[in-house]
N, C-alpha and C positions, 0 to 999 in steps of 0.2 A: 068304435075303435079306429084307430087311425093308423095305415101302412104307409110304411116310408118304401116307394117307388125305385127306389137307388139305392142300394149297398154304402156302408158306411169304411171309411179306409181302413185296412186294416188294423193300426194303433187306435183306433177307438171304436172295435166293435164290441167291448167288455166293460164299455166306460161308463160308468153312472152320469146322467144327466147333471146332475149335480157339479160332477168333474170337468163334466164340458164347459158350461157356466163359469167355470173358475177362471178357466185357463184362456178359454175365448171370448174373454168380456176386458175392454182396455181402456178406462177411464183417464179424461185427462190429469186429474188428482194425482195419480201414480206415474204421470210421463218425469223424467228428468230430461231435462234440456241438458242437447249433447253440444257443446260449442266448440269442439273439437270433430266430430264427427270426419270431417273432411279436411284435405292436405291446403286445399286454397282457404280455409276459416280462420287459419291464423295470418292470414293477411288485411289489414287495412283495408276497405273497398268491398272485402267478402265473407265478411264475421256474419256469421249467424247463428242459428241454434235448430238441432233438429229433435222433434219430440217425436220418438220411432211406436207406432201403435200395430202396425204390423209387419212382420219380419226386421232387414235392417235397412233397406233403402238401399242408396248407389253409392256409400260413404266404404265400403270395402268391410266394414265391420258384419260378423255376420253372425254377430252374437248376441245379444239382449233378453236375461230371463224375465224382462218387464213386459217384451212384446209378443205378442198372438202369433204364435209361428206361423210363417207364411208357407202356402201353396202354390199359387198362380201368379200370385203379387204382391209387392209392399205396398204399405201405406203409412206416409209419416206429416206431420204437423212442422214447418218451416216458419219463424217468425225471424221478419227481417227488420231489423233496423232504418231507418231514413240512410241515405248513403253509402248502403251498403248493395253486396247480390253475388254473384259466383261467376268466376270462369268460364268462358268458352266450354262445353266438352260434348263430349259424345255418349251413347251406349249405344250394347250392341240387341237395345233391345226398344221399345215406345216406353216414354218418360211420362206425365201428365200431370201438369201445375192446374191446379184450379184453388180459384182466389175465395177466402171466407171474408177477409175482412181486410180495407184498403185500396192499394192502386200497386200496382205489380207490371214494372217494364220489361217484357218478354222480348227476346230476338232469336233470328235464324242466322245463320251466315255460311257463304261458301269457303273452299279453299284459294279464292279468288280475294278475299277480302269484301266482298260484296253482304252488305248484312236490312236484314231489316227487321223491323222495329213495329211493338203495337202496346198500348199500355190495357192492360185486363181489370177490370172492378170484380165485385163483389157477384160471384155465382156463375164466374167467366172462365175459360180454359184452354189452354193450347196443350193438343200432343201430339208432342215433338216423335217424329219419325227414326228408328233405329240409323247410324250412320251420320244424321245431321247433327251440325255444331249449332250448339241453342243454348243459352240461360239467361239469364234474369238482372235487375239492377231495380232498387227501387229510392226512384227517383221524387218522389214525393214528399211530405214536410211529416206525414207519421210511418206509424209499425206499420208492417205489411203481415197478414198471418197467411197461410195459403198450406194445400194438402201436398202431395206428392206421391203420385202412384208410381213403381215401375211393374212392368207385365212380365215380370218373374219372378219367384220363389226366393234365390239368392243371384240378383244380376251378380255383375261381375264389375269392381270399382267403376267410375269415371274417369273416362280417357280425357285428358285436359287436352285441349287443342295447343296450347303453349309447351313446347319442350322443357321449358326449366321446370314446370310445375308437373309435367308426363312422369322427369325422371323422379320427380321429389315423394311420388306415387308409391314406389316400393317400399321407398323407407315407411310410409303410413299404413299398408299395408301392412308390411315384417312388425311394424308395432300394434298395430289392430289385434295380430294374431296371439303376437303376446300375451296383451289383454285377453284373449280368452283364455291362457291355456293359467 
């Protein structure tokens, strides 16, 4: 017979196995690509598509009954286009790109303008530190697919380093919310 060592949370101490299986199993078959997710994706240079497998990611959305409610941390599937990647930003929390398939150009940068630069292959990772401005561009001739963890349950949107796109935050936000209700 087999004991479990640690207590189970309270919303699923009553739960059938069976239940659990349902609700925390996230197959890519049932992702929909969100090409909206984010306020910079309807820009030229930063379209992509995020496929959320657990919780909602750093997109402000913090609703999805397709994904594995999160605890600790998201985790979502990013496919980028050639000439495409994302804005400058921040959180207030560690971000983590790791690349499944492709070339993936990552950067840091300061408040200085100071930035630098490394391109990640297949099984390769940067995590980016709360506070630092850091994101992506992929600079190569195909798709880039790559995961994306953040190390909370529901972060709190992406702070854009650029002001026009900071304040354009709310409005995507006020409408995120919408969307749930």
């Amino acid at each position: 017979m087999s004991v479990a060592r640690h207590p189970r949370p309270p919303e699923l101490e009553d739960v059938s196995l069976e239940e659990i299986m349902e609700r925390y199993v996230a197959r890519f078959s049932d992702r929909v690509p969100d090409w909206e997710a984010f306020e910079d994706a309807k820009i030229e240079g930063y379209k992509r598509a995020q496929h959320r497998f657990i919780g909602a990611g750093g997109s402000g959305k913090h609703s999805d009954p397709n994904a594995i409610p999160a605890r600790a941390h998201t985790l979502s599937i990013m496919y980028v286009e050639p000439g495409q990647g994302n804005a400058p930003h921040t959180h207030e929390i560690e971000e983590t790109f790791f690349v499944l398939k492709g070339r993936l150009d990552v950067f840091i940068e300061d408040e200085d303008g100071n930035r630098r630069e490394t391109q990640l292959g297949p099984w390769e990772c940067i995590a980016c530190p709360p506070g630092v401005i850091h994101g992506y561009d992929n600079k190569s001739l195909e798709p880039v697919w790559f995961q994306v963890m953040l190390g909370r349950g529901e972060p709190e949107a992406m702070g854009y380093a650029d002001d026009e796109l900071y304040k354009q935050r709310e409005a995507h936000l006020d409408e995120a919310h919408l969307d749930e209700d």
